[in-house]
N, C-alpha and C positions, 0 to 999 in steps of 0.2 A: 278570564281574559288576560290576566295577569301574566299566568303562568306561560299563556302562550308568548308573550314578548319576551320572557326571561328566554324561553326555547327558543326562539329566532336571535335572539343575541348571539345564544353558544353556538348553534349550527352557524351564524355570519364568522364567530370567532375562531371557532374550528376548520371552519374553510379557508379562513387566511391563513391559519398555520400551515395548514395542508399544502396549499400551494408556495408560500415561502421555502419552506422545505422541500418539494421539487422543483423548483426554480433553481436553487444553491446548489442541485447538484450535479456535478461534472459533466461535461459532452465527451461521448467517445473522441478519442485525439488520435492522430495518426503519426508512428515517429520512424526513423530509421536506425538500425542497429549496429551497432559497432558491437562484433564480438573478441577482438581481444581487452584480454581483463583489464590490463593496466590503461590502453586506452581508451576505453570505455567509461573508468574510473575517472580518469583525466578530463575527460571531454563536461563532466557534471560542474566541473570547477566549484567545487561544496567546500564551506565556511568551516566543517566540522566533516573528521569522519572517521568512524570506527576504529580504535587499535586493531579489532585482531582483521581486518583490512590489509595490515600491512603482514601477514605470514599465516594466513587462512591458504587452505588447499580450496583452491575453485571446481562448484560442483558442477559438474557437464549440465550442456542446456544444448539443444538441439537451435543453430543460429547459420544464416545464413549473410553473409557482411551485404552492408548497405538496405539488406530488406527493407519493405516498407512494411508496417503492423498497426491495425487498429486497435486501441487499448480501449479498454473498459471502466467504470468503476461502480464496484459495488458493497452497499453496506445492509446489515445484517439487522432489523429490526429487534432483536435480542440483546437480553444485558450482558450477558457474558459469548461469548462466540467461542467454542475448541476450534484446533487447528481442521479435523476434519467433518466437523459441521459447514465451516465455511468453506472448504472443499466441495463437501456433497449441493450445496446451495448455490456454487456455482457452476454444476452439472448439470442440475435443473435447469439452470436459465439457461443452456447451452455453450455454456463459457469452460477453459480452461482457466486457472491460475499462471498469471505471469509467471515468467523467469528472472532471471537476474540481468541478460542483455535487453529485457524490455524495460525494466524500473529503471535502471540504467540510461535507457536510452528517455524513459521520458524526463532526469531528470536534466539531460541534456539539452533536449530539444525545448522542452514546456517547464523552465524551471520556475516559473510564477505558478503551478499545481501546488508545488507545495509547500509554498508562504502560510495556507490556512488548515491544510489536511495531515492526516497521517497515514500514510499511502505505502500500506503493505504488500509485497510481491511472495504467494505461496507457493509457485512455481520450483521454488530451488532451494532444496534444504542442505545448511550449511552445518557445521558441525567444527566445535573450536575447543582447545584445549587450552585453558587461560594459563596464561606462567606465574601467575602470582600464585609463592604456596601455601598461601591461606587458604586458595580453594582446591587443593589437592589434587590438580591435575582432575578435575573432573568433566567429563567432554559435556559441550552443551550445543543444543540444537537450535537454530535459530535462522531466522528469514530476514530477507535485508530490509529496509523502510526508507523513505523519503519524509521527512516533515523540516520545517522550521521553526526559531523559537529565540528569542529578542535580545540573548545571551551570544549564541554562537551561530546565528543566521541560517541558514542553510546547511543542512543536516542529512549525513545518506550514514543511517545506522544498524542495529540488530537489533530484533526483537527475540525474546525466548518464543520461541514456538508453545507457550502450554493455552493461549488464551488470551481475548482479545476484546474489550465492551464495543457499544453499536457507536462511537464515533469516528474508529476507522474505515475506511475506502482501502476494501479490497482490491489491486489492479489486475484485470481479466482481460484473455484473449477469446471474444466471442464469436463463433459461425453465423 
């Protein structure tokens, strides 16, 4: 009889987690897109943001000004996530990976998303040749991100594209 109270603890305890955890995460949000760069950059009014931001070649994204777009967010119950795992995973669920005029625009429009997340857009790969020549001119591939962090507040950055653990929130364009 024992054991069976022990077993109804964990199943009560595990179902709390269970639900905490979908509870906390995101509702689809709806934003509108500003597709030129620098004003789209502008509009995020970000605390922090990328050097190479400032002389990166902007990679095409298929946009149309003002649109409206349902964004997504999705994370990856896996420890370590590749960039094309979290691609094909959001295939599955019928979703595209954001661009750059959607991360963009959500962190415009919804810039309290990413006070607690880290909000990757795999939509648009960027590609930067650092001028420091310690790193030898070596090009590096990299997707933009949204997060915050209690140094430089609001934050529109790069990620290396090679991998990602399950606390990021992938941002998807879903059907």
């Amino acid at each position: 009889m024992h054991h069976i109270y022990k077993l109804l603890a964990l199943a009560i305890v595990l179902t709390t987690i269970t639900s905490s955890v979908h509870a906390g995460e995101p509702k689809d949000l709806e934003v509108k897109l500003v597709c030129d760069f620098d004003r789209a950059l502008e509009a995020g009014h970000y605390d922090w943001t990328h050097v190479a931001y400032e002389d990166i070649t902007v990679p095409d994204a298929e946009c149309k000004e003002k649109k409206k777009v349902t964004l997504s967010f999705i994370q990856i119950n896996e420890e370590v996530i590749a960039l094309h795992e979290a691609i094909e995973e959001m295939k599955n669920r019928g979703c595209r990976p954001a661009t750059w005029p959607e991360l963009f625009a959500l962190g415009a429009d919804h810039p309290e998303m990413q006070r607690d997340k880290h909000i990757v857009a795999l939509g648009s790969i960027w590609t930067y040749t650092p001028k420091d020549p310690r790193l030898k001119k070596r090009v590096q591939t990299m997707v933009s991100y949204l997060d915050a962090d209690t140094v430089d507040g609001r934050n529109l950055g790069f990620d290396n594209a090679l991998g990602w653990n399950n606390t990021v929130h992938f941002l998807a364009v879903c059907s």
